[in-house]
N, C-alpha and C positions, 0 to 999 in steps of 0.2 A: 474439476478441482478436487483439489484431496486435503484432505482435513489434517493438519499434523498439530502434536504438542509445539509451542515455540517456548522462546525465555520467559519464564515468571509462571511456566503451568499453564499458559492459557493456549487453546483450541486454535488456530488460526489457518486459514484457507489460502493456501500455496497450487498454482496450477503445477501438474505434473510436466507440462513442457518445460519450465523454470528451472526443475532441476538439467535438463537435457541441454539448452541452450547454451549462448554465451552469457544471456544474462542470469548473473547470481544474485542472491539472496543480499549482497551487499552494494549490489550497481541500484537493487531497487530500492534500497535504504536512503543512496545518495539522493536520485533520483526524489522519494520522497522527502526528505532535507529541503531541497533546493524547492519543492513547491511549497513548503512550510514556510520558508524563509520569504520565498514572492508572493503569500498570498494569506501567512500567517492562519488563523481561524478558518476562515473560508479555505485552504487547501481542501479538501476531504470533497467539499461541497465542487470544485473546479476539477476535481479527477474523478468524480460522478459526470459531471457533465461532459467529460473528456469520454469519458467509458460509452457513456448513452450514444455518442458518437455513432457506436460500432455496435449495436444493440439489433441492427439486423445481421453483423456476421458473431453471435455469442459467444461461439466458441474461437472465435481467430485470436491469433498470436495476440494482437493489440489490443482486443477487449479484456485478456485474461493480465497483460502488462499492466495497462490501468486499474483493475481489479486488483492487483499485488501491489500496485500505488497508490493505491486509494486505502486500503489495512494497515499499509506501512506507515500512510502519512496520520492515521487515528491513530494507531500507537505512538506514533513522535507525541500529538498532541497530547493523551492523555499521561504521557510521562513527565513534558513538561507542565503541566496543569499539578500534577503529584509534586512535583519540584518545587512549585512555585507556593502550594500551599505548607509545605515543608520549613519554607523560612530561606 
């Protein structure tokens, strides 16, 4: 994984296959969305357990996907969390 700036200045860890593949930076967005939406708070907590899955292949395609959906889906939450207390 490789460490890049994203939106808002912060650090965030993108596998280098991500950019190579079909899937981009906005399939993982949806992607994270839709486990937000089925699983609300616990999303984050169910793409750890999706991940750990594959925890004897670390570096394979599918453990670093869930890794990029599991960041994805903290950042959904902590922005709506930010929103929410915004008013």
């Amino acid at each position: 994984m490789k460490s890049i700036i994203g939106q808002g200045g912060r650090a965030e860890l993108r596998p280098d296959w991500l950019r190579q593949n079909d899937m981009n930076d906005r399939e993982v967005q949806e992607l994270a969305a839709i486990l937000v939406e089925e699983h609300g708070g616990r999303a984050v907590e169910v793409a750890e357990r999706r991940q750990a899955e594959y925890a004897d292949r670390p570096g394979s395609e599918v453990s670093l996907l869930w890794a990029a959906i599991r960041a994805a889906a903290a950042q959904l939450l902590r922005r709506r969390k930010r929103m929410k207390r915004a008013g």
